[in-house]
N, C-alpha and C positions, 0 to 999 in steps of 0.2 A: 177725491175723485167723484164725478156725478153718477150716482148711483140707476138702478130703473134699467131700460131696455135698450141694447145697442143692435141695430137691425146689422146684420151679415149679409152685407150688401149682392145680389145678382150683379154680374157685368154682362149686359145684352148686348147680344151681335145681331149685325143684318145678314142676310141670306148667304151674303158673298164671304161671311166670318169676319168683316170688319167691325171694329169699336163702332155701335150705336150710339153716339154723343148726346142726339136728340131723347131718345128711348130711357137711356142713363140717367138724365137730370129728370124725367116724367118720374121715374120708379122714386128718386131720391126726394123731389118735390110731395108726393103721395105718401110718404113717410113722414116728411118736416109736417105736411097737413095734419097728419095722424098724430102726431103728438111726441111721437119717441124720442127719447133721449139723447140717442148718439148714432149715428152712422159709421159704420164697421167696413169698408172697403178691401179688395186686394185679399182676402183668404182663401180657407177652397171655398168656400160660397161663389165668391168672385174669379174664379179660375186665376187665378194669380200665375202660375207656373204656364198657361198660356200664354200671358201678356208680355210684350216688349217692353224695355224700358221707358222707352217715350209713351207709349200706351199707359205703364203703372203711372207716371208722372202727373199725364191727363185726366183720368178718371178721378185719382186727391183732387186735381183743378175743380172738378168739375163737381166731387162732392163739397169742398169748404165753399164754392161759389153758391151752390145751391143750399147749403145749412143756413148760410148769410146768420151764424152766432145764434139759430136758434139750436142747436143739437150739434154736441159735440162730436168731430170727426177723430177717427181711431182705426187710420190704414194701417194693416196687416204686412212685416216686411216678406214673411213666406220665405227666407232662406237659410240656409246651413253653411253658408259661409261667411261668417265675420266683418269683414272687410265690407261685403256687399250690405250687409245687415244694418251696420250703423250710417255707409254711404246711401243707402234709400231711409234709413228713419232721420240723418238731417235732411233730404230734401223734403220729405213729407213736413217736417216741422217748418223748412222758408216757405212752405206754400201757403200755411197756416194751420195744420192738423193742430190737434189740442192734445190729443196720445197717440202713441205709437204702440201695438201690438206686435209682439217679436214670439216669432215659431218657434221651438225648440227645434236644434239641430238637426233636419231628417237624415236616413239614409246611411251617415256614418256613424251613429251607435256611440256616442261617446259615455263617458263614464258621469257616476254622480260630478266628481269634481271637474269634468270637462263642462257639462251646462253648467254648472254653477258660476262658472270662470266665465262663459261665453254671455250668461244677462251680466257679467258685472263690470265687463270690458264695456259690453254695450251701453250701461246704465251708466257710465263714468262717462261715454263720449257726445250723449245724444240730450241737446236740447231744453225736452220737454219730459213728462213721465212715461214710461214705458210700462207695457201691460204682460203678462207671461200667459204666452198659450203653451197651455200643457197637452196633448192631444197625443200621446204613447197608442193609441191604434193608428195614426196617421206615421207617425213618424219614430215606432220603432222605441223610445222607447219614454219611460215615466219621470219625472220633477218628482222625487221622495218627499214627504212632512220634511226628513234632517236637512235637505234643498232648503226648500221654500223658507224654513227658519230661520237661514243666513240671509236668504233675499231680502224677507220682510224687512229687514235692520236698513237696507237701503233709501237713503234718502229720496231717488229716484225713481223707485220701484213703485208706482200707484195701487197694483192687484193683481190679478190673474182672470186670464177666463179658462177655466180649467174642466178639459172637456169629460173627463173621467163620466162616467155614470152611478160608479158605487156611491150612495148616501154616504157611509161608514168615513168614506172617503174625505169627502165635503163637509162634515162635518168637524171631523178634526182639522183640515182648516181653517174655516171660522174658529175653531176654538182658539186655534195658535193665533189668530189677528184678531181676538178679539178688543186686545188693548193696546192697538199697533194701527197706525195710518196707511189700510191697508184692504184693499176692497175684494170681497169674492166673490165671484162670477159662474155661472155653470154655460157650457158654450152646446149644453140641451135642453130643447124646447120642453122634453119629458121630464127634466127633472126640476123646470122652473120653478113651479110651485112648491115642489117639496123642500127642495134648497132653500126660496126666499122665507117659509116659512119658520126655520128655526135660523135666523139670521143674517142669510146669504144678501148682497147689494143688487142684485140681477140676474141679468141673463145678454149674453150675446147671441140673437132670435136667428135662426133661417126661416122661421113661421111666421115674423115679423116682417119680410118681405109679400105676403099675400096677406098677412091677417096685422097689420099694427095697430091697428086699435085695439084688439084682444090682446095682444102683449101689450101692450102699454096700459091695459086694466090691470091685468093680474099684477103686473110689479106696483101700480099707484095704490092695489087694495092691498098688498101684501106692506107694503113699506107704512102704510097707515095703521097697521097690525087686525085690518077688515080680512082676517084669514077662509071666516068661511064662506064670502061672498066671492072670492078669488081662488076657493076650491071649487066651488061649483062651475067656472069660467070653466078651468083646469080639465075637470072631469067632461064639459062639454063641448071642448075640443080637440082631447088627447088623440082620438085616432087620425083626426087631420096631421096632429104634431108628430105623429108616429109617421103616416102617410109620406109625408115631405122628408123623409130621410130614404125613402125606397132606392134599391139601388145603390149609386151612389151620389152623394152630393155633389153638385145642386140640381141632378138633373128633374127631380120632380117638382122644385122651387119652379124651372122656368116652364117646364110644362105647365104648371097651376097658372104660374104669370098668361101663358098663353091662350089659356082656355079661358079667362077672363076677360082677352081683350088686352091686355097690358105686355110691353113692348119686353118679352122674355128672350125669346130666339132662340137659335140654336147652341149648341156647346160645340167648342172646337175639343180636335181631337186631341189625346186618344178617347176624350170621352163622347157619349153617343145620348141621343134621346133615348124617352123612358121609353120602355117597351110595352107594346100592350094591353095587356091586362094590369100593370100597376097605373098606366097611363087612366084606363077605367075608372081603376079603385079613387084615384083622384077624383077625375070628374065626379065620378060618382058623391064624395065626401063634401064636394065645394055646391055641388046641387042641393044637396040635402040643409047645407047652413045656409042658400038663397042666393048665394055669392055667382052663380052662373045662370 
């Protein structure tokens, strides 16, 4: 799997909360410009549980159109039901994604051997490689080391973007993949650096949406083993990478988009624009690096 930075794509609406098609390919084009590795489509980044199906279908269009093979696409299915799971990661695959990113089950709580069952139904039926988002604050609950042991064995099973934040964590991952064709990923902008530098293959970015050419350094000096030229990147824009999770995702991603100039929008509900004074700390943060 192609190692480096997969931006977690925004999905920007126009006023009226329709899909910005136009706005869409600018954000995704401004990426391919910048360098990054993969485009991440359809997570929470991209409000995915907003979207319609025809709406998920278009936005893949409209990412593998605009990647045009230079950076791999890696739409997000976002569901807890089976059935749906594999029936959107083969459509994502005839459109031409390169990987499919599969959620852990939210909502219903299943047991270790329920997810383990659930990537391995889906990794028998789908395609291309599949990616494990592990993310137990989003959805309740965690992918254990004893999981992921079985997964790795999968022929199908590319890596993980594994959104945990303990080191402790990430670390004994990598160790379990280290002699395994098996990639790992931290799916925080905070824990890039320290992840890629004891062996980690990436990062899947929200800060790669406003900032991709800083991600796409830090993983090219880290993957070069340029560690402390890619700390200093790290250390110089942590509080932006902090900044961009305010609240909840993605709403400070599109507020930055929008204070830019760049076609962010609004977030349909239940979720709402950033409030006030984080709305500030932003500005504040994107002024100070030149970016506004």
């Amino acid at each position: 799997m192609t190692k480096g930075v997969f931006t977690l794509q925004v999905t920007p609406f126009t006023k009226d909360l329709k899909l910005d098609e136009p706005g869409l390919r600018i954000l995704i084009h401004r990426q391919i410009e910048s360098g990054v590795h993969g485009i991440a489509p359809l997570g929470v980044t991209g409000e995915n549980p907003a979207l319609t199906e025809a709406e998920v279908d278009r936005v893949v269009e409209i990412a593998v159109d605009e990647a045009g093979g230079k950076a791999k696409v890696a739409p997000d299915t976002c569901s807890n039901n089976l059935e749906q799971t594999i029936d959107r990661a083969r459509r994502y695959a005839k459109i031409g994604a390169d990987y499919v990113v599969v959620f852990a089950p939210f909502l219903v709580l299943p047991t270790q051997a329920g997810l383990i069952d659930f990537y391995l139904r889906t990794a028998d039926a789908v395609p291309v490689p599949i990616i494990i988002h592990n993310a137990p604050a989003r959805v309740g609950v965690n992918l254990e080391h004893k999981g992921y042991q079985r997964l790795m064995e999968h022929g199908n099973i590319a890596g993980t973007k594994d959104g945990k934040k303990e080191l402790d964590h990430l670390a004994k991952l990598l160790h379990m993949a280290r002699d395994k064709e098996f990639e790992v990923f931290t799916g925080k902008d905070t824990t890039a650096y320290p992840m890629m530098a004891f062996g980690g293959s990436g990062m899947f970015s929200v800060a790669a949406n406003v900032v991709p050419g800083v991600m796409r350094g830090i993983a090219d000096l880290c993957l070069a083993g340029k560690l402390e030229e890619a700390r200093a990147i790290h250390y110089a824009y942590y509080d932006l990478f902090a900044a961009l999770r305010l609240e909840t995702n993605p709403m400070a991603a599109k507020a930055a988009l929008s204070l830019m100039g760049l076609p962010g929008g609004p977030l349909r509900p239940p979720l709402t624009g950033l409030n006030d004074p984080n709305r500030e700390t932003v500005r504040s943060l994107l002024a100070e690096k030149g970016m506004i």
